[in-house]
VOBA-1610 file (N, C-alpha, C; in pm, whole numbers, padded with zeros to 5 digits, always signed):
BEGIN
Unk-02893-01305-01125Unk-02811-01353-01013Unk-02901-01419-00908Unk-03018-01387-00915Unk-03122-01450-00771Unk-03171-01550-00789Unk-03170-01603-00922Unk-03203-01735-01002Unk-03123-01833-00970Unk-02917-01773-00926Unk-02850-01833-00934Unk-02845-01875-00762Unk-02796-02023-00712Unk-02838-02079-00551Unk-02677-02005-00462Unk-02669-02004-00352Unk-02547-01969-00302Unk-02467-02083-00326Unk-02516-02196-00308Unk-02416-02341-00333Unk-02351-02294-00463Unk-02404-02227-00604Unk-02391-02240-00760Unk-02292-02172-00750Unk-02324-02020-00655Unk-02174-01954-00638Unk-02061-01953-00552Unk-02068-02042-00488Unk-01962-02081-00425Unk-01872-02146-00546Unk-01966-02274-00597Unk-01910-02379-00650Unk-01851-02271-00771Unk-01870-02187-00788Unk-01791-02107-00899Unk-01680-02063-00863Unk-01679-01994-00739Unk-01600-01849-00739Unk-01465-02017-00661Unk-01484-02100-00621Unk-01406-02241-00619Unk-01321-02259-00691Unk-01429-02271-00836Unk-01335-02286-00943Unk-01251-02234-01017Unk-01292-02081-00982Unk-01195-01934-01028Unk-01067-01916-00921Unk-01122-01927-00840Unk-00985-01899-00704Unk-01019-01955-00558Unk-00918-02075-00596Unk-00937-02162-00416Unk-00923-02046-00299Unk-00850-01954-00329Unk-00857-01866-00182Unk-00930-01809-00170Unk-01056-01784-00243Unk-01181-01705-00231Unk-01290-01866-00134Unk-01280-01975-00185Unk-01394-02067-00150Unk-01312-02113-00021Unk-01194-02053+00013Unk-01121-02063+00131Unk-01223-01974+00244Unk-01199-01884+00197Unk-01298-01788+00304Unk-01416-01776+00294Unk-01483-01869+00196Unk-01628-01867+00211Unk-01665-01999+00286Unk-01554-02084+00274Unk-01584-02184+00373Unk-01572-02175+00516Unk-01484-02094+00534Unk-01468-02011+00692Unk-01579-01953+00707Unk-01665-01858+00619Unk-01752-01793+00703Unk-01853-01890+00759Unk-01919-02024+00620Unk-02005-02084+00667Unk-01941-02138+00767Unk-01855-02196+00796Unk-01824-02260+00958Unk-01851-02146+01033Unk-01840-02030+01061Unk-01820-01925+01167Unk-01998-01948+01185Unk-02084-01925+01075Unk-02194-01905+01077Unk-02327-02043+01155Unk-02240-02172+01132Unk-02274-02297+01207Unk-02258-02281+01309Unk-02151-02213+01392Unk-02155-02256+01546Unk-02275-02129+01568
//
């Protein structure tokens, strides 16, 4: 898994279930400001 980048799992857990890359896109915004 540490081999694997956070981008790789996003872009996965995306492709398994939009409402999961829903809230991972919220956190990275929360985490930008």
């Amino acid at each position: 898994m540490a081999t694997i980048s956070r981008k790789d799992v996003m872009c996965m857990a995306r492709e398994a279930n939009p409402w999961v890359w829903g809230i991972e896109f919220a956190k990275e915004g929360q985490e930008a400001k």
